[in-house]
N, C-alpha and C positions, 0 to 999 in steps of 0.2 A: 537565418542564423541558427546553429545547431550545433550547444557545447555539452561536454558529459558534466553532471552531476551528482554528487553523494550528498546523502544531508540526511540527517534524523529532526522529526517533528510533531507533532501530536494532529491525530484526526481531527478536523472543525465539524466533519459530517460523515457520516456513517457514506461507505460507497454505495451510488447505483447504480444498478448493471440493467442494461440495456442491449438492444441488438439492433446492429446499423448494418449497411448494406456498402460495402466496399468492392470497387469493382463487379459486379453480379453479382457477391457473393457475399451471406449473414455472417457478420463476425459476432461476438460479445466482446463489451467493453463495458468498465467500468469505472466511474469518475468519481473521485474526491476531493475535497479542501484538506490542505495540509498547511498547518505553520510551521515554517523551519526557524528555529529559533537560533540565533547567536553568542551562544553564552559562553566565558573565557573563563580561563582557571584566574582564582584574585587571587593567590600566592598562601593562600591561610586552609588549605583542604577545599574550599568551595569554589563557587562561581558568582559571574559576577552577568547578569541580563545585558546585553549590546544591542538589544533589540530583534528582528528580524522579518521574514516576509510570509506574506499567505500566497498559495500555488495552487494551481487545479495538477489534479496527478491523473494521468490515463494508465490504465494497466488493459492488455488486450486478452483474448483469447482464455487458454484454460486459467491464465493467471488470473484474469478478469473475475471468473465464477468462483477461484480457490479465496482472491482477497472478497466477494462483496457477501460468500459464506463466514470470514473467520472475522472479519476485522469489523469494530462498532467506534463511535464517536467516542472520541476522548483519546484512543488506545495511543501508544508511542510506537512510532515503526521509522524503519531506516530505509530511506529509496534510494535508486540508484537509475541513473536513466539519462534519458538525452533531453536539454533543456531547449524548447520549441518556443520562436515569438512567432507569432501567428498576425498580420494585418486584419484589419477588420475598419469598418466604416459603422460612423453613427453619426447623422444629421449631415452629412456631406462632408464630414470633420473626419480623416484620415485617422483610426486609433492604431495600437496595437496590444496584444495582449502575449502572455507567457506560461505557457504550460509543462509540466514533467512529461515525458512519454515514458514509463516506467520498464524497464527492464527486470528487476525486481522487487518486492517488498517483502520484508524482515520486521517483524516486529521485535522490541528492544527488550528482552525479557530482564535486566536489570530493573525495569521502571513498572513491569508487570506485577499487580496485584494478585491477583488470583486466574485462574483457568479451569474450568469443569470439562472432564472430556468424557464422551459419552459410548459408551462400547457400542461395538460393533451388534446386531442381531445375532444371533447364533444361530444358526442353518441344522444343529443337533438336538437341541433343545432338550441338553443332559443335565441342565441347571452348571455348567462350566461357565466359570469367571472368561467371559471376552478380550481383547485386547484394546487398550484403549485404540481410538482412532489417530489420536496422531501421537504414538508413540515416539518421536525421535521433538523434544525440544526445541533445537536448533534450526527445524525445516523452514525455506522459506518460499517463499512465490514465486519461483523460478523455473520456468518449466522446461527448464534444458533437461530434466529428466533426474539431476541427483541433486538427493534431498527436498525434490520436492513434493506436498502433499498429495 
């Protein structure tokens, strides 16, 4: 089974990244816990908690190194991705489990506290103010090429 999904949720775990071997070939991936939470407008400005789920999220490739560089536990981020059940056996007992295969991740900059971005080394060393590193706010983990870091 393989449905698409959007959801916004907060990290349970800072990602690890990791390199596995698909096909002959080293990829990098990296996996998180993510809570996607369910919360509805109550009619008065707020929201009102409906509950919701915990997910492993996979992110592949450059996206894998761009999220287990920027993204730390707690942070709010929006996925978007293909929802994977996976079979899987324990004790002879037939399980399954449910995983994101992430397409991209976005962090939620409404819910963002703070961000310290670190300049670039300067290659002139004329004492010139650098440019931050990720100058563009909006960028997210998507490595189709725009906008992404």
């Amino acid at each position: 089974m393989a449905l698409r999904i959007t959801g916004s949720g907060n990290l349970g775990s800072a990602p690890e990244l990791r390199t596995v071997e698909v096909n002959g070939e080293d990829r990098k991936v990296a996996s998180m816990r993510v809570f996607f939470d369910h919360s509805v407008p109550d009619g008065n400005g707020g929201f009102v908690d409906k509950g919701g789920c915990w997910l492993t999220v996979s992110v592949w490739d450059n996206r894998a190194e761009h999220v287990a560089r920027v993204l730390r536990k707690g942070m709010r981020v929006r996925v978007e991705g293909t929802l994977l059940e996976r079979p899987w056996e324990k004790d002879g007992e037939a399980m399954t489990s449910q995983e994101v295969n992430a397409r991209s991740i976005t962090l939620e900059l409404a819910r963002l506290e703070s961000v310290i971005l670190r300049p670039k080394s300067s290659s002139t060393g004329q004492g010139v103010p650098a440019e931050p590193e990720h100058a563009d706010p909006q960028s997210s983990f998507d490595d189709t090429g725009a906008g992404a870091f």
